[in-house]
C-alpha positions as CSV (number, residue, x, y, z in Angstrom):
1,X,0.6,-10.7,-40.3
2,X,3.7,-9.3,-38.4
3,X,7.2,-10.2,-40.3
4,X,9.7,-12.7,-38.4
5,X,6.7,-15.2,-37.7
6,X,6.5,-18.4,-38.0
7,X,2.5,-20.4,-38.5
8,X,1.8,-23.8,-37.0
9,X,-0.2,-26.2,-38.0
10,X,-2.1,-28.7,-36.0
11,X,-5.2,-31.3,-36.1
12,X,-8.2,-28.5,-36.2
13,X,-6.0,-25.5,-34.7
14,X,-3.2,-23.0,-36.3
15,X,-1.1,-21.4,-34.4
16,X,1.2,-17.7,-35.2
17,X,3.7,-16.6,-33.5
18,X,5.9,-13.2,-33.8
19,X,10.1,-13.6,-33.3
20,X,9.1,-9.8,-31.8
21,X,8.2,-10.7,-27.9
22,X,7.8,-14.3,-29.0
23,X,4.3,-13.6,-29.0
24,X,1.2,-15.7,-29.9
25,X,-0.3,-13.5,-32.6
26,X,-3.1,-15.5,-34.2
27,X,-5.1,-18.7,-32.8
28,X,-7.4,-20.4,-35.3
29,X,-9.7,-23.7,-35.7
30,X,-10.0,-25.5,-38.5
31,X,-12.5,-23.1,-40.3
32,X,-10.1,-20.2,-39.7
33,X,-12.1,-18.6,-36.8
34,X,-10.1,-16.2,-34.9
35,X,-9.8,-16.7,-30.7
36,X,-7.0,-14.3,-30.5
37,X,-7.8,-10.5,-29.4
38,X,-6.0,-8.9,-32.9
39,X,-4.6,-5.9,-31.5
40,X,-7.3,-3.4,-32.2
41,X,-7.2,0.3,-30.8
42,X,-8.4,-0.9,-27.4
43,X,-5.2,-2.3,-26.6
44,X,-1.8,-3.1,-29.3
45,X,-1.3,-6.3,-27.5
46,X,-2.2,-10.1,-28.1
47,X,-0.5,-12.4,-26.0
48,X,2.9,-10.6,-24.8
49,X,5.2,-13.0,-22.4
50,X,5.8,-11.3,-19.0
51,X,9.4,-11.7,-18.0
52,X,11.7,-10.4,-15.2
53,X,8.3,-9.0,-13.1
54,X,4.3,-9.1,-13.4
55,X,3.0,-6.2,-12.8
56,X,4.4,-3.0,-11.8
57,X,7.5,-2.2,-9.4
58,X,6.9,1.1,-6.8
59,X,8.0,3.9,-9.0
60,X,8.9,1.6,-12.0
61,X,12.1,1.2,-9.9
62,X,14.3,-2.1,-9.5
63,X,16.5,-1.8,-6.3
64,X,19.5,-4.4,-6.2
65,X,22.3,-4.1,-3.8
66,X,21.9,-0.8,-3.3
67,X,21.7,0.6,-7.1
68,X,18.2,1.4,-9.0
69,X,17.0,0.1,-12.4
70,X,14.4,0.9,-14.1
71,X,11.6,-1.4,-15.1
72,X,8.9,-0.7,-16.7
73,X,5.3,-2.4,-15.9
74,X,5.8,-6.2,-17.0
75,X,8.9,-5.7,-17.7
76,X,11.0,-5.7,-21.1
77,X,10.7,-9.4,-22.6
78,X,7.7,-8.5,-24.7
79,X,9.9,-6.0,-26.7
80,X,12.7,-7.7,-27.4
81,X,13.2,-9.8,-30.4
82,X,14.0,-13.4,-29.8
83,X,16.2,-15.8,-31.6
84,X,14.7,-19.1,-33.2
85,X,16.0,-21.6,-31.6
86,X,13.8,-24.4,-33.2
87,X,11.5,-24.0,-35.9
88,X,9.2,-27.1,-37.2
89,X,5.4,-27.5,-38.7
90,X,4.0,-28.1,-35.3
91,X,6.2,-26.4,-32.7
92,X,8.6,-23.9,-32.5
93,X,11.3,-22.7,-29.4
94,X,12.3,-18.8,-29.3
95,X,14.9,-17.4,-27.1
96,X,15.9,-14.3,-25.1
97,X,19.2,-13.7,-23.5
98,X,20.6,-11.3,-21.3
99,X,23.0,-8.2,-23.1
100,X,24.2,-5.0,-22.7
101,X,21.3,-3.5,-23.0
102,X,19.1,-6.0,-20.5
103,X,21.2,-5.3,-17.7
104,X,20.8,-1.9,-17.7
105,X,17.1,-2.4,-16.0
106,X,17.9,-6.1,-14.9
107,X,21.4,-7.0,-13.8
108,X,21.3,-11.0,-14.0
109,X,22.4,-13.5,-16.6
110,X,19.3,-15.1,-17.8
111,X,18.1,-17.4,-20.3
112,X,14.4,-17.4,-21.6
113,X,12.9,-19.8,-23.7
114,X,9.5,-20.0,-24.9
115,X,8.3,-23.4,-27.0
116,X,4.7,-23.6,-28.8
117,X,3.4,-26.8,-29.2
118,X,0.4,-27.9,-31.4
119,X,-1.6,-30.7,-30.2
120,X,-5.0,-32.1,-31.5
121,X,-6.9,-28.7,-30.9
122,X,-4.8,-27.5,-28.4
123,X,-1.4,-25.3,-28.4
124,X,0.9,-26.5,-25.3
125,X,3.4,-23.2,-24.5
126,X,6.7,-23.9,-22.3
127,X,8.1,-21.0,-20.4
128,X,11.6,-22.4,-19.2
129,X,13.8,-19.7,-17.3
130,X,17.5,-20.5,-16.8
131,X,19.8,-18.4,-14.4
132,X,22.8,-18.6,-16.7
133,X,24.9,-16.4,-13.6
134,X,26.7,-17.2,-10.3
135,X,24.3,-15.3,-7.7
136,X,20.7,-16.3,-7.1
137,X,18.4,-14.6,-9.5
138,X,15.3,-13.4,-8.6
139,X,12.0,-13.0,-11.3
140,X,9.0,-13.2,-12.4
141,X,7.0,-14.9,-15.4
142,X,3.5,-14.8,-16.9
143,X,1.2,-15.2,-19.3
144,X,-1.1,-12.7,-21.0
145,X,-3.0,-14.3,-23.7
146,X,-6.7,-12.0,-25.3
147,X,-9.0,-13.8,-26.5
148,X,-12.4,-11.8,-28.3
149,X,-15.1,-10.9,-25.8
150,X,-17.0,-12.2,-27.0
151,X,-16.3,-14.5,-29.5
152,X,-19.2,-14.8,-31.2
153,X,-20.3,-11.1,-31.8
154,X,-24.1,-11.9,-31.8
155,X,-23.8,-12.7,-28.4
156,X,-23.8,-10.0,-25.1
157,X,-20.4,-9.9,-23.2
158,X,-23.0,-10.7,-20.0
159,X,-23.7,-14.2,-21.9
160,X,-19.7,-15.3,-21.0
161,X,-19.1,-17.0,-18.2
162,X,-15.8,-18.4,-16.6
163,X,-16.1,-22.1,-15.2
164,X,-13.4,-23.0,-12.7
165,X,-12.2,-27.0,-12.3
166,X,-12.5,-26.3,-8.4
167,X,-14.7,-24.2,-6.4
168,X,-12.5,-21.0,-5.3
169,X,-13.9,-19.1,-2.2
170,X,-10.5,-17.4,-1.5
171,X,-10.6,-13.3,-1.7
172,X,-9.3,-12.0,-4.1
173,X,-6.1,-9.4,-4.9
174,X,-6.9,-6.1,-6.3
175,X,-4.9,-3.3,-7.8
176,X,-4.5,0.7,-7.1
177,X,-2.1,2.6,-9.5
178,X,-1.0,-0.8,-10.7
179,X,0.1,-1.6,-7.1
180,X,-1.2,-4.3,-5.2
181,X,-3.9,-3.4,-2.4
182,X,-3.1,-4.6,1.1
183,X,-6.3,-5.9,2.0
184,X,-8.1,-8.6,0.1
185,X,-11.6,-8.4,-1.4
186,X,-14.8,-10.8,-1.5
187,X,-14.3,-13.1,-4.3
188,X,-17.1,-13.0,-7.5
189,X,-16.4,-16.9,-8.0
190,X,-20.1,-18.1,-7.0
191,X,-19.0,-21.6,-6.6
192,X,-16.8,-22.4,-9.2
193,X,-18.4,-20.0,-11.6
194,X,-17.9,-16.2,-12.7
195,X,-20.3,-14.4,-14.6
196,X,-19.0,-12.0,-16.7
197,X,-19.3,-8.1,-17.5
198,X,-17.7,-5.3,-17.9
199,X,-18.2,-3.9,-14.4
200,X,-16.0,-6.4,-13.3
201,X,-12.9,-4.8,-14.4
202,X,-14.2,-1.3,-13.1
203,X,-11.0,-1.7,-10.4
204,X,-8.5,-2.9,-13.1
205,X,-7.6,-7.3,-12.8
206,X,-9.2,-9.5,-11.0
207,X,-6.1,-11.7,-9.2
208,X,-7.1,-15.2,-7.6
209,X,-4.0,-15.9,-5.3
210,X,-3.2,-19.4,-5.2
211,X,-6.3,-20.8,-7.0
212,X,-7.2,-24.0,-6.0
213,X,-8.1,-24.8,-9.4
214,X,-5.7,-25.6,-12.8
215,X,-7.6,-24.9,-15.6
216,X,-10.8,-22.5,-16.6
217,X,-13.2,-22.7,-19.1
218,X,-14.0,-19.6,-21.1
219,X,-17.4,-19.7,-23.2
220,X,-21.2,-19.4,-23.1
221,X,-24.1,-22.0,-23.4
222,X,-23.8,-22.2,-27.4
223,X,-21.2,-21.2,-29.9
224,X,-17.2,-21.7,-29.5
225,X,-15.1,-22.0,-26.1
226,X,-11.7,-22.2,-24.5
227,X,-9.9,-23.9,-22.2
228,X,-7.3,-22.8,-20.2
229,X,-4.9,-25.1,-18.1
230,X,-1.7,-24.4,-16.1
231,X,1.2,-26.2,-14.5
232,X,4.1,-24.1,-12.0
233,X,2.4,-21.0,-11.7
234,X,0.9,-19.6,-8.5
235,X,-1.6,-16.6,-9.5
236,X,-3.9,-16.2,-12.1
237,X,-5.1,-12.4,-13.0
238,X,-8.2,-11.9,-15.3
239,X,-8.2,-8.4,-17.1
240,X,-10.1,-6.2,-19.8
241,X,-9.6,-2.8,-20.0
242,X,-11.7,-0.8,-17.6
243,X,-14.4,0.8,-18.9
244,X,-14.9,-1.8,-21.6
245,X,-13.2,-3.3,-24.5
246,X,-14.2,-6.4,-26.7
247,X,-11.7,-8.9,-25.2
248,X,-10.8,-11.1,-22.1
249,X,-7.6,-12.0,-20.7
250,X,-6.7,-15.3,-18.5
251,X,-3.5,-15.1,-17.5
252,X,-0.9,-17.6,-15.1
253,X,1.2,-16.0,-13.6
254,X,4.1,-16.9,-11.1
255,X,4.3,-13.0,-9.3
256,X,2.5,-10.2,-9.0
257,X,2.5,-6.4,-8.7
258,X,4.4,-4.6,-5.5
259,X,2.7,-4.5,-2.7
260,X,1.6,-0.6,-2.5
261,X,3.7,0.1,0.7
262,X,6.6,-2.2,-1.0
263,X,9.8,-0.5,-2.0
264,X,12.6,-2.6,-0.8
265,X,15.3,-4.7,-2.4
266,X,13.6,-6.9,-5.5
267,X,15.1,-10.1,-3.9
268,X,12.8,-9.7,-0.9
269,X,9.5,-8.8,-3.0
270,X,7.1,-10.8,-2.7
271,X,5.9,-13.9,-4.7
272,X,9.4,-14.5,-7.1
273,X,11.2,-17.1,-8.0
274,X,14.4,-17.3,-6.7
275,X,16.6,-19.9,-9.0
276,X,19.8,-20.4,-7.8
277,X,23.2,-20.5,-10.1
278,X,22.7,-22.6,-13.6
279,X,19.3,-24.0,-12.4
280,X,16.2,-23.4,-14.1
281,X,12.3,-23.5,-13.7
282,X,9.8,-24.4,-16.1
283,X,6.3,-23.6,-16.2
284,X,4.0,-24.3,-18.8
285,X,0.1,-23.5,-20.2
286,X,-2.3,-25.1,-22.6
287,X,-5.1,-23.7,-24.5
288,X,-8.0,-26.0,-25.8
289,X,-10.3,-25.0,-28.7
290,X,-14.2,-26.0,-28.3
291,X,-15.0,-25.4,-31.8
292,X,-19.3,-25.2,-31.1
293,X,-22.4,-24.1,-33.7
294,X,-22.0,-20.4,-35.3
């Protein structure tokens, strides 16, 4: 397991979490089954924390009062190391501040930090954003957890489905080039249900804007499941490589990818929060482990 990480302990759940990114690393029951996508070939990532954008920026290009800034696709947060703020058998708080080298592809003060929680089978994670400056600050957050798809590896991909709380009949946002398509598509929620395969990801994430629901269940008619809850965000993408790779990603998000014809100043993009001097937002997610027959 990565160095600088810290393991937490729950009722039937274990939780790891990287100082690098403050990244969820490892998510296991009781019996020591994995959830977590473990950072195979496919992709080098497990649950990276999206922070100042989601998404990508026209020309990986931040425009601010008339100066550029460059910023890469979900921006730098996920390569920094954080400081421990708070670390405990059960929960643990990591923090990122602004520095030199921040505001050289993001000029605002900012705090971020990110608490794990454990729970009875379920890990709680805080995402609390603080403009620590004296203009209005403009960002983005998300989430990006993997989880194994599928998670039993007897069991087809096409066995998986997702099972929304509420029906969600809204189209849906699409990408091009990592850019954000202006015109929305025919959902593949039947209902409150999507039925999974890898043809689903042919045109990169699948984006609900707005979902009317709060939480999502990931699993199929026997073996082990997860839940997925949110509270403060406003988008939820689902993503696996295209073309096919053995994991699934649910992911809250408060922002999205520029619009393709977008390329104005970041304040006006759409979809950010805008937190005014020394106030903060808080957002937060829970996963919840159905254990099931193996």
């Amino acid at each position: 397991m990565e160095q600088d990480s810290l393991t937490l302990h729950g009722d039937g759940i274990s939780a790891t979490i990287a100082g690098q990114g403050a990244e969820l690393v490892s998510l296991r029951d009781a019996q020591g089954f994995e959830f977590l996508w473990q950072a195979g070939p496919a992709w080098r990532r497990h649950s990276p924390v999206l922070f100042p954008i989601v998404g990508r920026l026209k020309g990986d290009q931040l425009r601010h009062r008339g100066r550029t800034y460059p910023m890469t696709q979900h921006g730098f947060a996920r390569d920094k190391p954080f400081m421990w703020a708070q670390r405990g058998p059960r929960s643990c708080t990591l923090v990122l501040t602004d520095d030199t080298e921040t505001r050289t592809h993001y000029p605002f003060a900012f705090r971020l930090a990110v608490t794990y929680r454990l729970g009875e089978g379920q890990l709680g994670i805080g995402l609390e954003v603080t403009n620590s400056g004296d203009e209005p600050m403009p960002a983005s957050i998300g989430a990006h957890p993997a989880f194994n798809w599928p998670l039993l590896p007897d069991l087809a991909k096409t066995d998986y489905r997702l099972t929304f709380s509420d029906d969600e009949p809204t189209p849906i946002r699409r990408l091009k080039d990592g850019l954000l398509t202006a015109t929305p598509q025919p959902t593949p929620v039947r209902g409150n249900i999507v039925e999974l395969s890898e043809r689903l990801f042919d045109e990169d994430a699948v984006i609900l804007d707005r979902p009317a629901s709060n939480s999502v269940r990931y699993g199929a008619e026997t073996g082990p499941a997860i839940e997925v809850s949110w509270q403060g965000f406003q988008e939820l993408g689902i993503w696996s490589k295209p073309g096919g790779a053995p994991f699934l990603c649910i992911e809250p998000w408060h922002g999205m990818a520029s619009p393709l014809d977008f390329d104005g100043e970041f304040t006006d993009k759409p979809g950010l929060m805008l937190i005014a001097p020394g106030a903060k937002r808080s957002l937060s997610y829970r996963i919840r482990l159905e254990q099931g027959p193996r």
